[in-house]
Residue frames relative to the residue before (quaternion, step in Angstrom):
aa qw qx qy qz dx dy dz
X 1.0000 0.0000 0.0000 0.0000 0.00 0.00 0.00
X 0.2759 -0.7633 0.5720 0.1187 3.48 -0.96 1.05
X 0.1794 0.8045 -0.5606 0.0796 3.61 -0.38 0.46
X 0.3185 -0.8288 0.4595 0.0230 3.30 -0.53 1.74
X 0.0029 0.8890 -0.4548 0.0528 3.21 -0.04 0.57
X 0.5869 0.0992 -0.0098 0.8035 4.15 1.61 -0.94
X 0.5034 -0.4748 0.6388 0.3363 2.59 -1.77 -0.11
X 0.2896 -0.8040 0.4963 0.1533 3.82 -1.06 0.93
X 0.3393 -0.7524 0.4851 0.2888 3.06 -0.24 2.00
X 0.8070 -0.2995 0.3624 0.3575 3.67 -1.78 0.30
X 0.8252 0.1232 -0.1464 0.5315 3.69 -0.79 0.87
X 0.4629 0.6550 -0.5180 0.2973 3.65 1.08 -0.60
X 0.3439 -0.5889 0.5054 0.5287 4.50 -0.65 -0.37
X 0.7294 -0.4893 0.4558 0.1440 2.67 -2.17 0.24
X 0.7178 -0.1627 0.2320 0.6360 3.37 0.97 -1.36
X 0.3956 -0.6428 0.6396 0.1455 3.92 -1.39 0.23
X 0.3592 -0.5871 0.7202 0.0872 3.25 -1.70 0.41
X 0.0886 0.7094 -0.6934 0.0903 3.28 -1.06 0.68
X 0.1148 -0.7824 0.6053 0.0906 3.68 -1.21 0.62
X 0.2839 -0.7183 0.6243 0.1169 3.27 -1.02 1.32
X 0.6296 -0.4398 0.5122 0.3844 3.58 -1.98 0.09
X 0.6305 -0.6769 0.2999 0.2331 3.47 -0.76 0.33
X 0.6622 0.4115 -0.2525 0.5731 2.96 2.06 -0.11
X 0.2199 0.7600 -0.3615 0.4932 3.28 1.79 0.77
X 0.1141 -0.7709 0.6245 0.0517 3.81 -0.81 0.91
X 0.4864 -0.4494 0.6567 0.3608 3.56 -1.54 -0.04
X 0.1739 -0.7014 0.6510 0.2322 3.77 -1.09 0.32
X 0.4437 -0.7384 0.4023 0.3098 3.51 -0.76 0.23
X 0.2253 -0.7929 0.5157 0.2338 3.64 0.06 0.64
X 0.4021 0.7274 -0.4828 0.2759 3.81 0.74 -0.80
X 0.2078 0.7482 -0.5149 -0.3632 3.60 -0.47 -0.05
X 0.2068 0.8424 -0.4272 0.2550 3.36 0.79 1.24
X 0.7081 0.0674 0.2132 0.6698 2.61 2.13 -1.48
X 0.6373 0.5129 -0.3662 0.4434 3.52 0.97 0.78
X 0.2564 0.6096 -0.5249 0.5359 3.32 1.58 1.21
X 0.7876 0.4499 -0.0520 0.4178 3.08 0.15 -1.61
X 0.5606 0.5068 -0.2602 0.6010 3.79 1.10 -0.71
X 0.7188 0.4593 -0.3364 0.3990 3.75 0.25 -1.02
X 0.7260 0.5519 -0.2209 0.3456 3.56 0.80 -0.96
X 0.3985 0.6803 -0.3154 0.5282 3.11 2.17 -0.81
X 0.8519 0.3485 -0.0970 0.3787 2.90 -0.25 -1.89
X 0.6639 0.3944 -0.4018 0.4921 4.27 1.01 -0.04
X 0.6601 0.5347 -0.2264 0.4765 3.63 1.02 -0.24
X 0.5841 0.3851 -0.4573 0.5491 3.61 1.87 0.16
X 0.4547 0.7242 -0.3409 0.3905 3.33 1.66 -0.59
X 0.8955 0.2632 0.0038 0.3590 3.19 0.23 -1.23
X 0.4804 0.7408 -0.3609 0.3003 3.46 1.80 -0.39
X 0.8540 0.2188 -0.3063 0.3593 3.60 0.62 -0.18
X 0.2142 0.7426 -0.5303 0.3485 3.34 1.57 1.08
X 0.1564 -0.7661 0.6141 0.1072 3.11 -1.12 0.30
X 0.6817 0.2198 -0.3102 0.6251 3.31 -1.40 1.12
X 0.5557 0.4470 -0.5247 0.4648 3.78 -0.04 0.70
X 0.4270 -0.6643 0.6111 0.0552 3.71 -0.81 1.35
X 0.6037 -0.5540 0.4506 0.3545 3.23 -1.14 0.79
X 0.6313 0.6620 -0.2791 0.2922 3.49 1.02 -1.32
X 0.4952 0.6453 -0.2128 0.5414 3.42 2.05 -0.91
X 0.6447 0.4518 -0.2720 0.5533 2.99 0.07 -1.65
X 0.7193 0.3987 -0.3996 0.4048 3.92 0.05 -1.02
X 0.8033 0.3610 -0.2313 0.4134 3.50 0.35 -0.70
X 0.3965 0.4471 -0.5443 0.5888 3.81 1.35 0.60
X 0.6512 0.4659 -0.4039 0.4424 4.00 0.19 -0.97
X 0.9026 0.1194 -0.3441 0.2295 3.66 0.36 -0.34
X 0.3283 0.6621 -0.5099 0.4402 3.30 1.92 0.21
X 0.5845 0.5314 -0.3140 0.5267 3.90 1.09 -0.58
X 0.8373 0.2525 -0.2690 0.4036 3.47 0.34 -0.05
X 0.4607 0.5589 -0.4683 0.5060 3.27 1.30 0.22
X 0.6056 0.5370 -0.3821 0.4460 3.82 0.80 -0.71
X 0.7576 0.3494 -0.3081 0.4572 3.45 0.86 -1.04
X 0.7082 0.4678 -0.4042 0.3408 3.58 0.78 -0.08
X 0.4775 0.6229 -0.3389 0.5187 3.47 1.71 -0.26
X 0.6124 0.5850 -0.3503 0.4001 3.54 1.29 -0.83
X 0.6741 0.5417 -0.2161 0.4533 3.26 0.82 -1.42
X 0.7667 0.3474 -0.3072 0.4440 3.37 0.68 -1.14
X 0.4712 0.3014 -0.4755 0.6790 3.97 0.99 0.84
X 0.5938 -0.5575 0.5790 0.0378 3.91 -0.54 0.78
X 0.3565 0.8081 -0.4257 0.1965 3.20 1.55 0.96
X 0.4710 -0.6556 0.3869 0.4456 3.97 -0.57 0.74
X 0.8387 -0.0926 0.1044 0.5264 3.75 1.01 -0.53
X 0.1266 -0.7901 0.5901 0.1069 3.36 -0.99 0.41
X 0.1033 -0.8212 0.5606 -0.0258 3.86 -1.02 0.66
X 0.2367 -0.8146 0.5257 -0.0632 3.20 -0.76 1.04
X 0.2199 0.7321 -0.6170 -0.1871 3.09 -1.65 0.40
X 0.5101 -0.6587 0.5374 0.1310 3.44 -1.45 0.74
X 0.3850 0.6856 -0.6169 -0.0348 3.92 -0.50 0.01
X 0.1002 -0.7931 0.5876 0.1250 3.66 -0.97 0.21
X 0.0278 -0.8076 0.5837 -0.0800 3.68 -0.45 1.40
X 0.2396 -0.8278 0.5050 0.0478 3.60 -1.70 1.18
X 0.0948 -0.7823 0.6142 0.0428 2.61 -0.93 1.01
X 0.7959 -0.4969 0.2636 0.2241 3.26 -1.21 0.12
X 0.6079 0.3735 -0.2880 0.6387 3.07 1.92 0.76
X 0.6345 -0.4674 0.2070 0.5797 3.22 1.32 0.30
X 0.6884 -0.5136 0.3455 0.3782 3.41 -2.10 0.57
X 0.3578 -0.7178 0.5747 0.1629 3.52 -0.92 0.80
X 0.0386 -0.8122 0.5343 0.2311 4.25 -0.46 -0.22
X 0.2508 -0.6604 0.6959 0.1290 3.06 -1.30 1.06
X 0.2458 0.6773 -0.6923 0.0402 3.50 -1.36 0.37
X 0.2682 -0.6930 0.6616 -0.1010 3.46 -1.72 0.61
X 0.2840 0.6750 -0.6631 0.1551 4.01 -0.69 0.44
X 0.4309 -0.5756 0.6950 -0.0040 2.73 -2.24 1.44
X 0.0683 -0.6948 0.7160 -0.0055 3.77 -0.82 1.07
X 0.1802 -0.7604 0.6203 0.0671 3.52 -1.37 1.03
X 0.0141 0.8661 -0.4692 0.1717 3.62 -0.29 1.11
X 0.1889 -0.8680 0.4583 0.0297 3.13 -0.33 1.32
X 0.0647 -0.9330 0.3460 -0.0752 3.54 -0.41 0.98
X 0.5461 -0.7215 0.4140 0.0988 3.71 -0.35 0.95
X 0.0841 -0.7922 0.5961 0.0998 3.67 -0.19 0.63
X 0.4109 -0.6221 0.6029 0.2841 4.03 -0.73 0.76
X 0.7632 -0.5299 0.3696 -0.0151 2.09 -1.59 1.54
X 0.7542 0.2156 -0.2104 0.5835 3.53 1.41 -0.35
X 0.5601 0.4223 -0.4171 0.5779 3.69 0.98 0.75
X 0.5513 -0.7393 0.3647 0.1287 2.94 -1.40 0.90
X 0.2894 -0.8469 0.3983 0.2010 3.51 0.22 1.27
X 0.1970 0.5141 -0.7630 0.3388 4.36 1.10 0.87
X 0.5959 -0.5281 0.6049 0.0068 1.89 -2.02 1.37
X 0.5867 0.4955 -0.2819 0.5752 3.66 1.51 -0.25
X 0.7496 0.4221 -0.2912 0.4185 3.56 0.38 -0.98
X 0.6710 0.4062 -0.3656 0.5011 3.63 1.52 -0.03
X 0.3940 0.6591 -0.5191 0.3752 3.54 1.42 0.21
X 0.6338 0.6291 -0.1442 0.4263 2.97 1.24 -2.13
X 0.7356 0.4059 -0.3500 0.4143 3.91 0.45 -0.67
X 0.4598 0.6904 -0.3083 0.4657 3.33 1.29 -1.20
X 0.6564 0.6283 -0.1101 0.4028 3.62 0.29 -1.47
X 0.7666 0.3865 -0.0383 0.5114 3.07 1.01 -1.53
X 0.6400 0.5166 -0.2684 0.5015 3.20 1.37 -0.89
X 0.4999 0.5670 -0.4447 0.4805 4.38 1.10 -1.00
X 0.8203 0.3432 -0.2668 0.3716 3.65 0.12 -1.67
X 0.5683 0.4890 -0.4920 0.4426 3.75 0.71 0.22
X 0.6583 0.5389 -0.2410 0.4671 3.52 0.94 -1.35
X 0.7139 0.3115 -0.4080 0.4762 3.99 1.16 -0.35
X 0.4354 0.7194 -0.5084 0.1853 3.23 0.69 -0.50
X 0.7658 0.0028 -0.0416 0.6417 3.88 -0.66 1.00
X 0.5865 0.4358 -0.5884 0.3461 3.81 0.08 0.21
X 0.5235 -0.6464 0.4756 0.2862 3.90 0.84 0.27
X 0.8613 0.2963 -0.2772 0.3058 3.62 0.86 0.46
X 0.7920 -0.4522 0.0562 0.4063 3.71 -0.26 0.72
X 0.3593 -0.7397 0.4283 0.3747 3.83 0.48 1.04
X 0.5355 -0.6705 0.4529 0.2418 3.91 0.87 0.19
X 0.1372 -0.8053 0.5492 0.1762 3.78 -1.02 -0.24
X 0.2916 -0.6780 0.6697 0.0832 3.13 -2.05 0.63
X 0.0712 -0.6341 0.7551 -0.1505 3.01 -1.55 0.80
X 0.4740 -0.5687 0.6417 0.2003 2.69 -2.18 0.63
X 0.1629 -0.8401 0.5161 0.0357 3.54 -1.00 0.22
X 0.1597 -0.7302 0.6396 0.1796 3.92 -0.71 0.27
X 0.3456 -0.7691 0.5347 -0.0564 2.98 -1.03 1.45
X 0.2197 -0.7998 0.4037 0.3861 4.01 0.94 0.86
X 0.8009 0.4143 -0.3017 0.3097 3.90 0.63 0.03
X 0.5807 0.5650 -0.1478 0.5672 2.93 1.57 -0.79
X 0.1915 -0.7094 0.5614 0.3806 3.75 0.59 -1.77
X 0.8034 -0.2516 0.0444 0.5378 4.05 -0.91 -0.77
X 0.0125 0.7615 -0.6423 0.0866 2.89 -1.22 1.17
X 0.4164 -0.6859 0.4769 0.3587 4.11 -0.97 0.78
X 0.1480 -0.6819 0.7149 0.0452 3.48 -1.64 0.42
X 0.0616 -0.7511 0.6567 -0.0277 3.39 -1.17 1.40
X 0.0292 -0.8486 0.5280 0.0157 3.80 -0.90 1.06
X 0.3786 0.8027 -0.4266 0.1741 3.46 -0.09 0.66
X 0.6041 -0.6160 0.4156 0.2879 3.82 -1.20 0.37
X 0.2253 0.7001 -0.6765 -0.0379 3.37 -0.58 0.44
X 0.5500 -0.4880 0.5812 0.3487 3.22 -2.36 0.09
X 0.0680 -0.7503 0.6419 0.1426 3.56 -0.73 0.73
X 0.3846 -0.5600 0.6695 0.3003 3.95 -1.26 0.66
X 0.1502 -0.6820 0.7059 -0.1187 2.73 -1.65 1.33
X 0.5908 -0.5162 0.1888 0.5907 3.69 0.97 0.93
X 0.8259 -0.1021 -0.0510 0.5522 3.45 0.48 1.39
X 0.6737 0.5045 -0.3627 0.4000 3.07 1.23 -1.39
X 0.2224 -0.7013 0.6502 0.1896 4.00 -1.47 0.30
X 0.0615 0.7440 -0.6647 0.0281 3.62 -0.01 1.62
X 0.7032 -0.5163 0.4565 0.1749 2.80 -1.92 0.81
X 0.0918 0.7719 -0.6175 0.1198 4.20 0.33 0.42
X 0.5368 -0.5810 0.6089 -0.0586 3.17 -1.74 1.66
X 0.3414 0.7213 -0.5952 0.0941 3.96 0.05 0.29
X 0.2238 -0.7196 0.6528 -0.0769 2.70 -2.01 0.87
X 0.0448 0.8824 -0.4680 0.0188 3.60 0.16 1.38
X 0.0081 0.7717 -0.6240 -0.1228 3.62 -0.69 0.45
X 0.5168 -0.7152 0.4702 0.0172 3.16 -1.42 1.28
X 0.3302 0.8330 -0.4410 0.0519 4.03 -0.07 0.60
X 0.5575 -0.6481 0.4518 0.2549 2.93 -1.01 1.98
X 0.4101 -0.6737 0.6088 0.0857 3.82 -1.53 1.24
X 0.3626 -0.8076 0.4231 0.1933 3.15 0.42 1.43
X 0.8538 0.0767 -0.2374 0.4569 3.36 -1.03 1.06
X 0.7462 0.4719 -0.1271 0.4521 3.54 1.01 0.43
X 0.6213 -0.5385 0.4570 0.3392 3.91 -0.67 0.90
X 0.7691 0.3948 -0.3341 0.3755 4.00 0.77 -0.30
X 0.3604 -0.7107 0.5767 0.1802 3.30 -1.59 0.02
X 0.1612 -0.7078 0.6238 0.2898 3.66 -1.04 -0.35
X 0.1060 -0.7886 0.5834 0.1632 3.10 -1.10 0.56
X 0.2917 -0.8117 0.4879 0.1342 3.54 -1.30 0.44
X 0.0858 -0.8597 0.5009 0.0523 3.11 1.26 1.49
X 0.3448 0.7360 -0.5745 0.0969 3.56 -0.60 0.60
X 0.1444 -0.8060 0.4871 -0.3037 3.18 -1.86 1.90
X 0.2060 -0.8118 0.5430 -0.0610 3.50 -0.65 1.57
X 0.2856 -0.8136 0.5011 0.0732 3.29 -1.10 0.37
X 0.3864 0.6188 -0.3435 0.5914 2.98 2.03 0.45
X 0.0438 -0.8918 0.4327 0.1245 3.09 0.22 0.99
X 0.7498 0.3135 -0.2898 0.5054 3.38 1.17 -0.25
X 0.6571 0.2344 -0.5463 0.4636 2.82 0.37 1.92
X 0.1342 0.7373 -0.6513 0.1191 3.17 1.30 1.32
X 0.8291 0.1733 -0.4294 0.3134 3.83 0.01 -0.50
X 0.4204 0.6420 -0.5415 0.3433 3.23 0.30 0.71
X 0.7203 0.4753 -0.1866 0.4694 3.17 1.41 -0.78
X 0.4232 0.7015 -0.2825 0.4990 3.32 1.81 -0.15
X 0.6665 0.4399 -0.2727 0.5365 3.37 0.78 -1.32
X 0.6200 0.6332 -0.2760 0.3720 3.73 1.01 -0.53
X 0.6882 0.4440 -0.2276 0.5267 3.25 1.50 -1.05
X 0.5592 0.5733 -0.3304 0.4994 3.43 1.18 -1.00
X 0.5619 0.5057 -0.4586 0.4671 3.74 0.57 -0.31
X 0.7518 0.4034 -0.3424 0.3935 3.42 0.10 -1.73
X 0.6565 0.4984 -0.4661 0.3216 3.65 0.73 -0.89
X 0.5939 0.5777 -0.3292 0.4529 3.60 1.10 -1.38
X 0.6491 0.4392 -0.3880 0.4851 4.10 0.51 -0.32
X 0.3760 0.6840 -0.4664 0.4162 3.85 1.14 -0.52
X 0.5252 0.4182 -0.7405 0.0294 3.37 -1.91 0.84
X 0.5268 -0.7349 0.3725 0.2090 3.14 -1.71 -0.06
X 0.7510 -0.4949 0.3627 0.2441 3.75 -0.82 0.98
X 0.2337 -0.7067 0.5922 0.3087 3.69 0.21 0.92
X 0.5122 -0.6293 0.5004 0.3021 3.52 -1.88 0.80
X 0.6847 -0.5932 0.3494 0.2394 3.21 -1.82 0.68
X 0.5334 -0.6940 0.2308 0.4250 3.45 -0.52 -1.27
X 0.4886 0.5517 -0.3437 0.5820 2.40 2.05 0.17
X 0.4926 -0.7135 0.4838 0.1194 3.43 -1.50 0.72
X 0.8423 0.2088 -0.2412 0.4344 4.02 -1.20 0.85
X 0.4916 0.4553 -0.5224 0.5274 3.12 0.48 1.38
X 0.5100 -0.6528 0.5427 0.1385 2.74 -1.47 1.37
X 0.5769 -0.6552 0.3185 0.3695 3.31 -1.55 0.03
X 0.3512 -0.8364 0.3810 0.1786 3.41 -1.26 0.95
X 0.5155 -0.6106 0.4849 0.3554 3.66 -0.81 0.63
X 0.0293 -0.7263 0.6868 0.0011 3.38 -1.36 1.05
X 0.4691 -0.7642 0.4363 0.0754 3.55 0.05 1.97
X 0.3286 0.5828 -0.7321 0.1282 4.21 -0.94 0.28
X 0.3599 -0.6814 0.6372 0.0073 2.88 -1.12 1.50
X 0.3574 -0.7829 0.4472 0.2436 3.59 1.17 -0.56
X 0.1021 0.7124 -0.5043 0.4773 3.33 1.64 0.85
């Protein structure tokens, strides 16, 4: 998939690889066709669960499409999902998790180190917790085994859910677009909170499978996503 997004300054890459878990989907960003796609793909999920109510099933299909339409409306190269739903003897419980890829621009009059945005980031969690009652979160640098130094932000926020404020686990990792002013980011997040680090170790894979696609010869095209689900 080609998805233009900057122009791609000379030598910058073309496109990236990323590998997902096998029980990882594509989401459909279209919104031509990612109503209709989303409902497919949560209803193969969920079809031999028992004890889930339609009303469930209805409200996974649109908590699933709000992500993909929030994706799109940030200009995200891709989004990926997963769905599992497990019973216990008080009822089904849902696990889910999704990875947004976003490609971003640093102005021209800030400084696009890859350190001094670690450093702002940082600066930017412990203002944002201050009095919000919830852990100011952490950064770090990180080596990526394809890529090399890249930034990593972890922290808790409340996300609205039509009114509702759910707790959500995110994990973002920052890589510098080699020869160029941009970054990708790998915004990825679970609402299972008690298996946020479990779900960490999950993201830290997908990032650690990350590299990028040597560039082409033609010129102004952003980088494209090259999907393995690992299927």
């Amino acid at each position: 998939m080609t998805h233009p997004v900057t122009e791609r300054p000379p030598g910058a890459p073309a496109g990236y690889r990323l590998k997902f878990p096998g029980s990882w989907w594509h989401l459909d960003l279209d919104p031509n066709t990612r109503d209709a796609s989303i409902r497919r793909k949560v209803e193969a999920q969920v079809k031999n669960v028992p004890g889930l109510s339609r009303e469930q099933v209805d409200t996974l299909v649109r908590d699933t499409r709000r992500t993909a339409r929030d994706a799109y409306a940030q200009g995200a190269l891709q989004a990926s999902g997963m769905l599992r739903v497990l019973n216990y003897s008080d009822g089904p419980v849902v696990l889910s998790a999704t990875t947004i890829v976003l490609r971003v621009s640093v102005p021209e009059d800030q400084s696009e180190d890859l350190a001094d945005l670690v450093i702002a980031a940082a600066m930017q969690l412990g203002n944002e917790a201050e009095g919000s009652g919830l852990p100011v979160g952490e950064v770090e640098m990180v080596d990526l085994p394809m890529v090399g130094p890249a930034g990593r932000v972890t922290r808790i926020e409340e996300v609205d859910l039509k009114g509702r404020r759910v707790p959500t686990a995110m994990r973002h990792t920052l890589i510098p677009v080699p020869n160029s002013r941009d970054y990708l980011v790998l915004a990825c997040s679970t609402t299972s909170m008690n298996l946020a680090e479990q779900f960490y170790e999950v993201f830290d894979a997908i990032a650690d499978s990350f590299h990028f696609e040597d560039p082409p010869t033609r010129t102004g095209e952003a980088p494209s996503s090259t999907e393995d689900t690992g299927k």
